[in-house]
NUKE-640615 format. One record per atom (N, C-alpha, C): residue in one letter; x negated, y, z negated. Coordinates in steps of 0.1 Angstrom, whole numbers, padded with zeros to 4 digits, always signed. Layout:
<recs>
AXYZ;...
</recs>
This chain:
<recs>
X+0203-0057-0040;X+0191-0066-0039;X+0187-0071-0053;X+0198-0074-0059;X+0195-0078-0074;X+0191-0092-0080;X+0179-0093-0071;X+0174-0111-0074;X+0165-0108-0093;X+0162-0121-0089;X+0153-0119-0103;X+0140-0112-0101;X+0133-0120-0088;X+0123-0110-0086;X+0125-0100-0087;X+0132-0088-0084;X+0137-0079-0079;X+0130-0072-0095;X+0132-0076-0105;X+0127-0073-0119;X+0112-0075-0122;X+0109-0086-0112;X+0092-0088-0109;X+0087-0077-0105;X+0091-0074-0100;X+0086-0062-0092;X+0081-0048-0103;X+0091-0048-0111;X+0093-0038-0123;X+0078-0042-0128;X+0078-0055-0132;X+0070-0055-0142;X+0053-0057-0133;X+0051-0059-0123;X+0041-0064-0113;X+0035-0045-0110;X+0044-0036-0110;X+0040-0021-0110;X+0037-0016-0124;X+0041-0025-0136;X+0037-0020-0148;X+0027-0024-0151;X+0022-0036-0148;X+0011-0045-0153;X-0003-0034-0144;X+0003-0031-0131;X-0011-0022-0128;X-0015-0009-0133;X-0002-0005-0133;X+0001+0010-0144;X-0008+0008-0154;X-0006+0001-0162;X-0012-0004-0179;X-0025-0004-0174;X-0029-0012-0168;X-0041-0018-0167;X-0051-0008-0161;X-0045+0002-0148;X-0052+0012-0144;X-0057+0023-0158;X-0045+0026-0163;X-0048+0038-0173;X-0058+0032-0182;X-0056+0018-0189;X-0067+0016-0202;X-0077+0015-0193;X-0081+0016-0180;X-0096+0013-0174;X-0104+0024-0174;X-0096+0032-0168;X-0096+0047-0164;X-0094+0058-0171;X-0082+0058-0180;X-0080+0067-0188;X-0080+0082-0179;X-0087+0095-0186;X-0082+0104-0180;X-0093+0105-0165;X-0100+0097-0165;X-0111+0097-0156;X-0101+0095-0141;X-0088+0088-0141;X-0083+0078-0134;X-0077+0090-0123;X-0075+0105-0132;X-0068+0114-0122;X-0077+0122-0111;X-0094+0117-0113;X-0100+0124-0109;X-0110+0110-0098;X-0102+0101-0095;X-0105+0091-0089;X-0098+0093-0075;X-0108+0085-0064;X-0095+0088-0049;X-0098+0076-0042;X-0096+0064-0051;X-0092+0051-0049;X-0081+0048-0057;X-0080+0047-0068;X-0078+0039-0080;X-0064+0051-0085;X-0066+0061-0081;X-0052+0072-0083;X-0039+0070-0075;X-0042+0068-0061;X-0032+0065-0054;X-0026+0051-0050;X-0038+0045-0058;X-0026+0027-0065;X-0020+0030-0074;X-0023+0042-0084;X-0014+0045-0097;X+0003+0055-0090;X-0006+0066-0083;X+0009+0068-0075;X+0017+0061-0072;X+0013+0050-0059;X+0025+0041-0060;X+0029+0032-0065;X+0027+0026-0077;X+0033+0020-0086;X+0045+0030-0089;X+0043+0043-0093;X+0051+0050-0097;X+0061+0050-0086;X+0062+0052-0077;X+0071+0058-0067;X+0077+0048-0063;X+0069+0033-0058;X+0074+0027-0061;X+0089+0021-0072;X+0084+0026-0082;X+0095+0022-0097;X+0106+0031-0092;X+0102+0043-0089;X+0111+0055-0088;X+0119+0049-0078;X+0119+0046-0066;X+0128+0044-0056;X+0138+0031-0056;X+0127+0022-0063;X+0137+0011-0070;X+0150+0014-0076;X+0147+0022-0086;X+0154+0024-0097;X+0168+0038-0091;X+0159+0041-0081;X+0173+0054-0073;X+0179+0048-0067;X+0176+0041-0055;X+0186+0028-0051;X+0194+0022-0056;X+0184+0016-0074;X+0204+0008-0080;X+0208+0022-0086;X+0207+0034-0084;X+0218+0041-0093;X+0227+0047-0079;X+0217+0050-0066;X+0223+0059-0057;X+0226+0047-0044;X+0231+0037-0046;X+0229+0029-0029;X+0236+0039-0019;X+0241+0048-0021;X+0251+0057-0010;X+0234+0064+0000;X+0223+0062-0005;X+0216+0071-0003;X+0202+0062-0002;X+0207+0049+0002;X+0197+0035+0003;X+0186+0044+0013;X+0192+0046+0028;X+0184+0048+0039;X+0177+0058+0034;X+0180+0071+0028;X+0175+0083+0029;X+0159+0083+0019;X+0165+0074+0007;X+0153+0073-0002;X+0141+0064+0003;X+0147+0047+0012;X+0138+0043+0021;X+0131+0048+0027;X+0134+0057+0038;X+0124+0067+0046;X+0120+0077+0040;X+0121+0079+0029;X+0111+0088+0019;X+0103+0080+0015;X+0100+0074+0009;X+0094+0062+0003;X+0085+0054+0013;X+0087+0054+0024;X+0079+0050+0034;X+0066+0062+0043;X+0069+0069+0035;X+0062+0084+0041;X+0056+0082+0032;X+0054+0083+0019;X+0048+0082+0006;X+0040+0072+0008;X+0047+0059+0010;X+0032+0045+0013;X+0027+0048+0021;X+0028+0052+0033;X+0021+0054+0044;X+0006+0070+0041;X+0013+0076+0036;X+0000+0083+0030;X-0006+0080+0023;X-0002+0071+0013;X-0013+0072+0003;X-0021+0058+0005;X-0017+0048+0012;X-0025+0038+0018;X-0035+0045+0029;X-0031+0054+0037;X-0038+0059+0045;X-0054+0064+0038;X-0046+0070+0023;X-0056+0081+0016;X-0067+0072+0009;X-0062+0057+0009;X-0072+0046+0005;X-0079+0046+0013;X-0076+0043+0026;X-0086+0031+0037;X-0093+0047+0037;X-0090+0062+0039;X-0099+0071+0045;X-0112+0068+0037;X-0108+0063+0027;X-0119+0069+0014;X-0134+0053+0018;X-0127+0048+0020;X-0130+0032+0028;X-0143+0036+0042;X-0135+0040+0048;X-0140+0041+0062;X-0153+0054+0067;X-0161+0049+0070;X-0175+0057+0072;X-0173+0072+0085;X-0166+0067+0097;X-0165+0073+0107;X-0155+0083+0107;X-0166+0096+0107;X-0157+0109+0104;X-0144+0114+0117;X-0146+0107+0125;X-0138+0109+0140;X-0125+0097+0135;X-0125+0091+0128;X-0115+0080+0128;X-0110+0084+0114;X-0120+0090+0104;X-0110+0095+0095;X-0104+0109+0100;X-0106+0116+0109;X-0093+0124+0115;X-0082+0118+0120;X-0085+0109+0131;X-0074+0100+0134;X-0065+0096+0125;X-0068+0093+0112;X-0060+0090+0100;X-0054+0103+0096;X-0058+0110+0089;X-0056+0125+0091;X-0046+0133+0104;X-0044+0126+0113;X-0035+0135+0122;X-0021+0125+0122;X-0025+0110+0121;X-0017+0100+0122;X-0007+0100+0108;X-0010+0110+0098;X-0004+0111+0080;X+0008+0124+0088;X+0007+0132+0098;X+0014+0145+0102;X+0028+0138+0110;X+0019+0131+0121;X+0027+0124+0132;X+0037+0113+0127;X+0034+0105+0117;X+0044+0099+0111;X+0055+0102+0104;X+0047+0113+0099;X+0063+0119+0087;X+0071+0128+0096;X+0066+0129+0107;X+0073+0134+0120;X+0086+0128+0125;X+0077+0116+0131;X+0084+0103+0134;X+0094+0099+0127;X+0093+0098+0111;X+0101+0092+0102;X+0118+0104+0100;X+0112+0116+0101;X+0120+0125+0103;X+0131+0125+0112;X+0124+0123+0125;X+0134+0121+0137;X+0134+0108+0134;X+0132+0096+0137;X+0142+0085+0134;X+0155+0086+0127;X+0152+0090+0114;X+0160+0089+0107;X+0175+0097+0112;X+0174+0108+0119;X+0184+0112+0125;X+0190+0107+0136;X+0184+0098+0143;X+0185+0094+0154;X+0187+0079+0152;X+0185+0074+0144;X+0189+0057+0140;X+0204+0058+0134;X+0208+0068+0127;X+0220+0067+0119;X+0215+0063+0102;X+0228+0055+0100;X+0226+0052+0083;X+0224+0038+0086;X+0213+0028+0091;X+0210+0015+0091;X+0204+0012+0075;X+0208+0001+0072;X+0199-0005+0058;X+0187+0002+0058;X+0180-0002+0070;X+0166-0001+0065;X+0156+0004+0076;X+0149+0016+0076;X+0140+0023+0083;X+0133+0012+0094;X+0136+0005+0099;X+0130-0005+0107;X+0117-0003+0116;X+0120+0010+0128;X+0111+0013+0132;X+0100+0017+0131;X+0104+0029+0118;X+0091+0034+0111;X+0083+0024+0101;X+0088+0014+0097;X+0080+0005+0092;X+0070-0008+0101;X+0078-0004+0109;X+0072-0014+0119;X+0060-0005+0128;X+0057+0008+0131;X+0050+0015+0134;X+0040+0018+0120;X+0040+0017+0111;X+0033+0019+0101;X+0024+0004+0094;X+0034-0007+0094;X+0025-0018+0096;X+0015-0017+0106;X+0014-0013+0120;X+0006-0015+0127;X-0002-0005+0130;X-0002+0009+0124;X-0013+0017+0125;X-0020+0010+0110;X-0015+0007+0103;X-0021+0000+0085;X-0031-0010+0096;X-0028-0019+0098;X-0035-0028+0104;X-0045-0026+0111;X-0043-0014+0122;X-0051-0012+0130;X-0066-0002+0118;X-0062+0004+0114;X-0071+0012+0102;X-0079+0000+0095;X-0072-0011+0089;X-0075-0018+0078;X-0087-0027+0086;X-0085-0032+0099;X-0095-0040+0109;X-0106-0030+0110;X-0104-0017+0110;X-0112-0010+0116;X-0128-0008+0101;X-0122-0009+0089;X-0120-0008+0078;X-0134-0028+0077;X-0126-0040+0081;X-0134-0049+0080;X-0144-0052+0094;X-0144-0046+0103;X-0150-0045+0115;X-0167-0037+0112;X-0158-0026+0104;X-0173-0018+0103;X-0181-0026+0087;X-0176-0033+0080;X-0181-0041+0068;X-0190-0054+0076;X-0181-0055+0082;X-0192-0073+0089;X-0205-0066+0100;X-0200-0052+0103;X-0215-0050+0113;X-0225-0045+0104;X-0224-0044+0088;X-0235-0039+0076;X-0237-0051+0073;X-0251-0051+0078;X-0251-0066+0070;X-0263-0066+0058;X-0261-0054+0051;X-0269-0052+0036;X-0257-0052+0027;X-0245-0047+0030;X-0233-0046+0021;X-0232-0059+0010;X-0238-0075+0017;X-0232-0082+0007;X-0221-0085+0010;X-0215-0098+0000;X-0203-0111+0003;X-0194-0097-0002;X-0182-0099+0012;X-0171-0085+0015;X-0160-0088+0002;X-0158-0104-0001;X-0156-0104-0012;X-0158-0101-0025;X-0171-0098-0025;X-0170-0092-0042;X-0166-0078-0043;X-0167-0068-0036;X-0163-0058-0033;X-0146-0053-0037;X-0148-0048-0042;X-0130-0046-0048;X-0121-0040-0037;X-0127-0026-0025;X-0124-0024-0018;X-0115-0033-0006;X-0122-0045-0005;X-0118-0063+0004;X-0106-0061-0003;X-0104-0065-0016;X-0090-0067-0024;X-0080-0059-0024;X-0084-0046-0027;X-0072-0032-0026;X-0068-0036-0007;X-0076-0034+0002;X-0070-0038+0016;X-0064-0049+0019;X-0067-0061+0014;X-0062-0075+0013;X-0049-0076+0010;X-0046-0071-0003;X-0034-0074-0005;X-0025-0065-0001;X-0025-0050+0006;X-0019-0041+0013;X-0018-0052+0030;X-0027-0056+0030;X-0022-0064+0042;X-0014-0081+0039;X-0013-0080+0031;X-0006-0093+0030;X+0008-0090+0027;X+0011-0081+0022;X+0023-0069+0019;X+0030-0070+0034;X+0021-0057+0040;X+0026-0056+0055;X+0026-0069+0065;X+0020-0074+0060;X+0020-0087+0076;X+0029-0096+0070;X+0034-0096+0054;X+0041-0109+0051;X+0057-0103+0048;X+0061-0088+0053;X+0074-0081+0049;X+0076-0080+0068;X+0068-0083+0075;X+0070-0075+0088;X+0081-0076+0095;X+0083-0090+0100;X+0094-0093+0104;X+0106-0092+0100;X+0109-0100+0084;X+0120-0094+0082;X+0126-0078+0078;X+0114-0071+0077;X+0116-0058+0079;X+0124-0051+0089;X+0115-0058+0100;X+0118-0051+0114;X+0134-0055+0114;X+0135-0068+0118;X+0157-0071+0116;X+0157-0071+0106;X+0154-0064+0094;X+0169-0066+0085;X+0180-0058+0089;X+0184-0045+0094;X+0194-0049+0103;X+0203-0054+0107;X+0197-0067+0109;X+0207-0076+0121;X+0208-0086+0113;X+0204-0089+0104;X+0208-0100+0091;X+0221-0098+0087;X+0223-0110+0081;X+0240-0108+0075;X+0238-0101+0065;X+0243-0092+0054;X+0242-0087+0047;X+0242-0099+0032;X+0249-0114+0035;X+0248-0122+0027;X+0235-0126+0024;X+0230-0124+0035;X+0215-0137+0038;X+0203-0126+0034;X+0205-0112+0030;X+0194-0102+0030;X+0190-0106+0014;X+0197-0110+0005;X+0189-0112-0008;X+0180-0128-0004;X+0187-0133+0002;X+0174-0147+0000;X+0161-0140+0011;X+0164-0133+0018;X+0153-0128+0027;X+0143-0116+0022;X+0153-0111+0011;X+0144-0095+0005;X+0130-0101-0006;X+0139-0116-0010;X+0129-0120-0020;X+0115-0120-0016;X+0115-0129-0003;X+0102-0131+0006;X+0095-0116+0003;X+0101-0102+0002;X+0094-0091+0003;X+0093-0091-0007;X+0101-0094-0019;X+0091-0091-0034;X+0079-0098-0038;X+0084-0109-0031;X+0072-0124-0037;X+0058-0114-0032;X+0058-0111-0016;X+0045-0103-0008;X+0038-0089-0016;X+0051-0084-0023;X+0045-0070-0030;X+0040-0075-0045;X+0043-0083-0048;X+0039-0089-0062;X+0022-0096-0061;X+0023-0106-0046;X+0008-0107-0045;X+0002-0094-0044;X+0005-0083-0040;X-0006-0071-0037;X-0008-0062-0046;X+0001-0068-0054;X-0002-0062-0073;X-0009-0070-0078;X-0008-0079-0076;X-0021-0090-0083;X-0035-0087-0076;X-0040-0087-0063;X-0049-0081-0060;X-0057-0071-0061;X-0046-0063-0067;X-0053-0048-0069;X-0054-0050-0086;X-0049-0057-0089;X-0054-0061-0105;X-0067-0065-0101;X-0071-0075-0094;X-0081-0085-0095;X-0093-0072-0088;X-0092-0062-0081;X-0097-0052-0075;X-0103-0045-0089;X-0099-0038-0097;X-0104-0033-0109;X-0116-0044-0118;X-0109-0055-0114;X-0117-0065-0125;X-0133-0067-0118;X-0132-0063-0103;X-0143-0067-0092;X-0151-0055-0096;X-0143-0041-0099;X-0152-0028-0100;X-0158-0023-0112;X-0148-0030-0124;X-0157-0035-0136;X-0166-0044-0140;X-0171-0051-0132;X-0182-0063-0130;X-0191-0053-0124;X-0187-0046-0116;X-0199-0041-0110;X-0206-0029-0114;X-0194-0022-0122;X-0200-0008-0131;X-0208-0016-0139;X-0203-0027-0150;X-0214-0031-0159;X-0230-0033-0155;X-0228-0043-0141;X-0240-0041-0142;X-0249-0031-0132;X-0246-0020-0136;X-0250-0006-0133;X-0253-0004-0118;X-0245-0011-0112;X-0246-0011-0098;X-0234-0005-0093;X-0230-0005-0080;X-0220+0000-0069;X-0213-0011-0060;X-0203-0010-0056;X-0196-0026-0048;X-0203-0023-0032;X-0215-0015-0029;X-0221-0012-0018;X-0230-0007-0018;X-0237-0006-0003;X-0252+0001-0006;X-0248+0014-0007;X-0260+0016-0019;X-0258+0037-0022;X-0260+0043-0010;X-0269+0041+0001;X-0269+0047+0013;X-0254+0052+0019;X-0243+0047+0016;X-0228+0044+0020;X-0221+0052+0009;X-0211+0065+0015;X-0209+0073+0003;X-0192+0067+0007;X-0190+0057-0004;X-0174+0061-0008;X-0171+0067-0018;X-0161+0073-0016;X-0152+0081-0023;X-0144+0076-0033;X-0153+0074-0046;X-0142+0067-0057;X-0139+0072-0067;X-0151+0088-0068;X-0144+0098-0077;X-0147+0111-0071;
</recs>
């Protein structure tokens, strides 16, 4: 998958790396937003970079790597979401996947690419992330959902998943010629949701300054 982007990507997980730590510094480990965008930039880099050393072992690191986003996007939106019955739901749904991802993987063979389990994980993301802007539009002291950094960290996790979906689902069934013009479409989508979550920090530094919160204090998120 050796496009150019393919190196964007490198640098689109460094740029939030950098940018996380000089924000946060050691504060950043004791954060439960802003830590597990730092995780996966890392794991992210990591599985890139195992892939071009190990392709024999493409699938095995994919469905690792997909257990890893899928929790720790989970461990975002929980921190997001008010209703303590639906952050179990998330919480039992972090068990049942790496379940899932488990048996697939034995039961699909050595295909490119985890298809199913990403296609079941786009759509529990989705379903969380609605659940996530549903309970924001029925507060109506919260304020424009856009200035909120929280809007942005979700925003571009869904523009990720809704804009990698399909050709996720068949890559597969693609020629193996046509999968680098097709994989790009997936870097270009993860590169906007590194720019977002840049622009996310920039929303939550506007709003520390001025000694405020990106919500009503009545509303306890979990950002440290």
């Amino acid at each position: 998958m050796g496009s150019l982007f393919f190196y964007f990507v490198y640098v689109a997980d460094l740029m939030v790396l950098l940018h996380l730590w000089l924000t946060f510094r050691k504060q950043l480990f004791t954060n439960k937003v802003f830590l597990p965008l730092f995780l996966y930039c890392i794991a992210n880099s990591l599985a890139n970079t195992a892939n071009e050393l190990l392709p024999s072992f493409y699938r095995y690191i994919g469905s690792t790597f997909t257990v890893i986003e899928f929790l720790l996007f989970c461990r975002i939106l929980s921190c997001f979401i008010h209703s303590t019955s639906f952050k179990r739901i998330i919480q039992y749904s972090n068990w049942l996947f790496a379940i899932f991802v488990v048996a697939t993987y034995f039961v699909e063979g050595q295909g490119l690419v985890d298809s199913v389990p990403i296609a079941i994980e786009s759509i529990l993301l989705f379903i969380f992330s609605f659940k996530f802007f549903f309970q924001e539009m029925n507060d109506l002291e919260t304020g424009f959902l856009y200035e909120k950094h929280q809007f942005w960290i979700i925003s571009g996790i869904l523009i990720y998943l809704g804009g990698s979906f399909f050709f996720l689902l068949f890559a597969n069934h693609i020629e193996k010629r046509d999968l680098i013009q097709f994989w790009t479409l997936v870097y270009v989508f993860y590169i906007i949701k590194n720019l977002f979550w840049l622009f996310s920090v920039k929303i939550y530094n506007k709003v520390q300054k001025r000694g405020g919160i990106s919500r009503n204090p009545d509303h306890n998120y979990e950002l440290s």
